[in-house]
C-alpha positions as CSV (number, residue, x, y, z in Angstrom):
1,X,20.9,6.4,-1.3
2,X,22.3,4.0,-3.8
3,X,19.8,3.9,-7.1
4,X,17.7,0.2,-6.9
5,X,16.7,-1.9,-10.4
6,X,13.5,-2.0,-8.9
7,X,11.3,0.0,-6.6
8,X,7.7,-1.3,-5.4
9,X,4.9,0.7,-3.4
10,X,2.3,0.3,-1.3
11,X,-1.1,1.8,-2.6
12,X,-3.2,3.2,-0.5
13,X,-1.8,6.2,1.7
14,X,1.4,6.3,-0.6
15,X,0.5,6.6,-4.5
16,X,-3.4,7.5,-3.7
17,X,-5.0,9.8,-1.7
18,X,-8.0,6.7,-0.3
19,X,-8.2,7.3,3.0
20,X,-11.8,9.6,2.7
21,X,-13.0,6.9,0.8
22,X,-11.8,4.3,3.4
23,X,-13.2,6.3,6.5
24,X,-17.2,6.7,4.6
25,X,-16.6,3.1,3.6
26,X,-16.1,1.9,6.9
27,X,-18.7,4.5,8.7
28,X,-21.1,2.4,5.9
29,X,-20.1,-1.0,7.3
30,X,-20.9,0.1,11.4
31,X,-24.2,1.6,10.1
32,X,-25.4,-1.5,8.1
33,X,-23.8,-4.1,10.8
34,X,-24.5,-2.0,13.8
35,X,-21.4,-1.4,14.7
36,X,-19.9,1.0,17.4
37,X,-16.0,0.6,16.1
38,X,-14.6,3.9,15.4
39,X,-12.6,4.6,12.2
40,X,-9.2,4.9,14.1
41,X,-9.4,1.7,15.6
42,X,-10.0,0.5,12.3
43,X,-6.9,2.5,10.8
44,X,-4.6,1.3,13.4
45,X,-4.3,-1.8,10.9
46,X,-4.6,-0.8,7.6
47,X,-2.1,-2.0,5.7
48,X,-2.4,-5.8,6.8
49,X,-4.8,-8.0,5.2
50,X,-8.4,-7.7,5.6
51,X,-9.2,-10.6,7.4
52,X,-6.5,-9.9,10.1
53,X,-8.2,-6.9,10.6
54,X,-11.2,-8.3,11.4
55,X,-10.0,-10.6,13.8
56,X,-7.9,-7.7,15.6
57,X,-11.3,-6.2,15.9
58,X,-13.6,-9.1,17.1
59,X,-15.2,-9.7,13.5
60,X,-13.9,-12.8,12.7
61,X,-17.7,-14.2,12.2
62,X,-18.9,-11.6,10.0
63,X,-15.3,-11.0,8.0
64,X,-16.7,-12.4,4.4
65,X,-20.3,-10.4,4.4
66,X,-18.2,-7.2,6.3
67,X,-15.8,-7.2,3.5
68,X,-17.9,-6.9,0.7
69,X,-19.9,-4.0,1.6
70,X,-16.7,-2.5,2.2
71,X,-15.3,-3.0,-0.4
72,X,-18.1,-2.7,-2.9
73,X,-18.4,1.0,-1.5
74,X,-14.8,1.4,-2.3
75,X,-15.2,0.6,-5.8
76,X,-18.8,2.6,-6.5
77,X,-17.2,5.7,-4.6
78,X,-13.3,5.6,-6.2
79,X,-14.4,9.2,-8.2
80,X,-13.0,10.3,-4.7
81,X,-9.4,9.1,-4.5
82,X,-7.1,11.3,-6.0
83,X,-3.4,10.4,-6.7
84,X,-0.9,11.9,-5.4
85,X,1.3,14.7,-6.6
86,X,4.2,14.1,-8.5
87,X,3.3,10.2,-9.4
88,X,3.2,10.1,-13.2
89,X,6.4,12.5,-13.1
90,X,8.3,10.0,-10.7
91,X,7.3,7.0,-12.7
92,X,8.3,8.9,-16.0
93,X,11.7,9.3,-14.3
94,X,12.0,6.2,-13.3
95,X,11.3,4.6,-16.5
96,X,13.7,6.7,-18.1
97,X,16.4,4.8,-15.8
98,X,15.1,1.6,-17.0
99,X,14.2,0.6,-13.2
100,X,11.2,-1.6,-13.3
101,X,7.9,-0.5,-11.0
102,X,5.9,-2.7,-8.9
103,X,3.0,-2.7,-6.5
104,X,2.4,-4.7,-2.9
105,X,-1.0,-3.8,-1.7
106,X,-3.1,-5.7,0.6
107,X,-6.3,-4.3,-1.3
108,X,-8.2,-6.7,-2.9
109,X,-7.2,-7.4,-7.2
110,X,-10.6,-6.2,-8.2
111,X,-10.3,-3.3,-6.5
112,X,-7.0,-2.7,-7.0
113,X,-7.3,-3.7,-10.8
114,X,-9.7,-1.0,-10.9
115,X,-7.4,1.8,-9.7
116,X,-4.6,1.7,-11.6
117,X,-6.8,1.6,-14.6
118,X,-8.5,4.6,-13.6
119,X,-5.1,6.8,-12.7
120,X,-3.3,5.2,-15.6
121,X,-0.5,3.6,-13.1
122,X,2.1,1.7,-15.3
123,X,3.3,-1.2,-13.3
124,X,5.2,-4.3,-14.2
125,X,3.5,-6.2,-11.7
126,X,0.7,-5.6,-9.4
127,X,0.6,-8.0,-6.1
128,X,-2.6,-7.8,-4.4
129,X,-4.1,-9.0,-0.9
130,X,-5.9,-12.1,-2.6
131,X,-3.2,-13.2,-4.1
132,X,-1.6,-15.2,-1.3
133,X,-2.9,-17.0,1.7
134,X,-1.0,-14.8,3.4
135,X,-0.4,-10.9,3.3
136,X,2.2,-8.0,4.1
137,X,4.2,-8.0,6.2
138,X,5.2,-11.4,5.9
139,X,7.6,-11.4,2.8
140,X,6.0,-14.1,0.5
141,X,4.2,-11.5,-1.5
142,X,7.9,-9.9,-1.6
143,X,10.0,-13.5,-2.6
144,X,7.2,-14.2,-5.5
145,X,8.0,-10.6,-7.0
146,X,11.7,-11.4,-7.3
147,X,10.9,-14.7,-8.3
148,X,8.8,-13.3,-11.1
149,X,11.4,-10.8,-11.8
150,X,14.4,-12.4,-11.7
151,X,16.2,-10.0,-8.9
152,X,17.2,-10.2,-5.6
153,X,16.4,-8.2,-2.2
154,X,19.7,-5.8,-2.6
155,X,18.5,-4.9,-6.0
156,X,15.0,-3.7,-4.4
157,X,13.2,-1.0,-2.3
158,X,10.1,-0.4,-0.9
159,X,7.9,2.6,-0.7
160,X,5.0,2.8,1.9
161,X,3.1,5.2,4.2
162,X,2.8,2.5,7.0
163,X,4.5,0.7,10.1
164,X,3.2,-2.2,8.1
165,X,4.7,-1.5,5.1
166,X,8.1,-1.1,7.3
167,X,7.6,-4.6,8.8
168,X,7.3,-5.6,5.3
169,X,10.3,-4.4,4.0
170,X,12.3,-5.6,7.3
171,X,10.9,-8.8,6.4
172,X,11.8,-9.2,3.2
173,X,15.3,-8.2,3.2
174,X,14.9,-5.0,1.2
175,X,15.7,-0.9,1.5
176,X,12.8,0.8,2.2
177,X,11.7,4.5,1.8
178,X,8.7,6.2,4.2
179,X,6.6,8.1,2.4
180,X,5.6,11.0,4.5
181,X,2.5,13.0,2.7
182,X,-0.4,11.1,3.2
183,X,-2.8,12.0,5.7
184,X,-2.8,8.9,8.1
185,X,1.2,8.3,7.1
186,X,2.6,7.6,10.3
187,X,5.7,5.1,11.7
188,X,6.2,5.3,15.2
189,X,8.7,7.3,16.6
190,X,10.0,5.1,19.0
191,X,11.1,2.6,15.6
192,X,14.7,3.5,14.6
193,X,13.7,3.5,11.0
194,X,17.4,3.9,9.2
195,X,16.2,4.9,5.8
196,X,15.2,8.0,4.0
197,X,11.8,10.3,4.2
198,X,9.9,11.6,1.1
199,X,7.4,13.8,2.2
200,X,6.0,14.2,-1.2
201,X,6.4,11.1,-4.0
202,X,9.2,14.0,-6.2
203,X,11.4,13.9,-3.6
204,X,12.2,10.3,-4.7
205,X,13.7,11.9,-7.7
206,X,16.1,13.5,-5.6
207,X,17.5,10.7,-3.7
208,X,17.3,8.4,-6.0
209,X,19.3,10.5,-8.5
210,X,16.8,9.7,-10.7
């Protein structure tokens, strides 16, 4: 694989280890709402923004009140997420290359905001869910990245854990890596997906030829 000028990832499931926090966080909202939705149904569209979610799952009327408990749990409870191995040595690498790091998430900027913070992420731009009226995987969020930055979509890839994030990339024109090593990672198999794996975030290193 050719080495990019810049490389953005997904959040959630790719750079962090959330999804504990996301599966008590939503187990909160069907206790306070009384709410009989499982957390896999809820899975199934993580990734898109929160509001689609809700209307994939009936909750279109209770989306605004629904997402703040959600997210308010996230943010009290983020002593749980761990990143994942082998992050500060990619981004090390990386900078030493002089390619410049972003991040797409569909997580809110508060939230989001707080995370990076707490790992010590260094990005050069952070894109978050609330940003836009509109979310991955359309490609706005994508186009106002190399708007901001000056580059075009053969200059870029994406890294996510997703069938989302995949979407996303298609979308948008750019090369796009799976990351493997999450816990809910998962593209179906049935999508001829004609890029590279990394089942842990070092083996970027490697094709990258960073």
């Amino acid at each position: 694989m050719r080495r990019p000028k810049h490389i953005s990832f997904d959040l959630d499931g790719t750079l962090i280890n959330s999804f504990p926090v996301m599966r008590a966080a939503w187990e909160n909202v069907c206790q306070v709402f009384s709410l009989t939705i499982p957390f896999e149904s809820y899975r199934l569209y993580i990734g898109v923004p929160f509001d689609v979610i809700m209307s994939k799952l009936g909750l279109t009327e209770s989306c605004e009140d629904i997402k703040k408990i959600y997210f308010d749990y996230t943010y009290k409870n983020a002593h749980d997420i761990v990143l994942f191995n082998g992050q500060k040595e990619l981004f090390s690498s990386l900078r030493k290359c002089g390619i410049s790091i972003s991040i797409i998430t569909s997580k809110p900027r508060g939230n989001a905001e707080h995370l990076i913070a707490k790992f010590g992420i260094d990005v050069d731009i952070l894109i978050c869910g609330d940003d836009f009226p509109v979310g991955k995987p359309n490609p706005l969020p994508m186009m106002k990245l190399h708007q901001n930055l000056n580059i075009d979509s053969s200059e870029t890839l994406y890294v996510g854990d997703m069938l989302s994030d995949f979407q996303f990339a298609v979308n948008s024109g750019v090369d796009f890596v799976f990351f493997s090593g999450g816990e809910y990672s998962d593209i179906n198999e049935l999508v001829l997906n004609p890029k590279a794996t990394a089942t842990n975030l070092l083996e970027l290193v490697d094709l990258l030829h960073v």
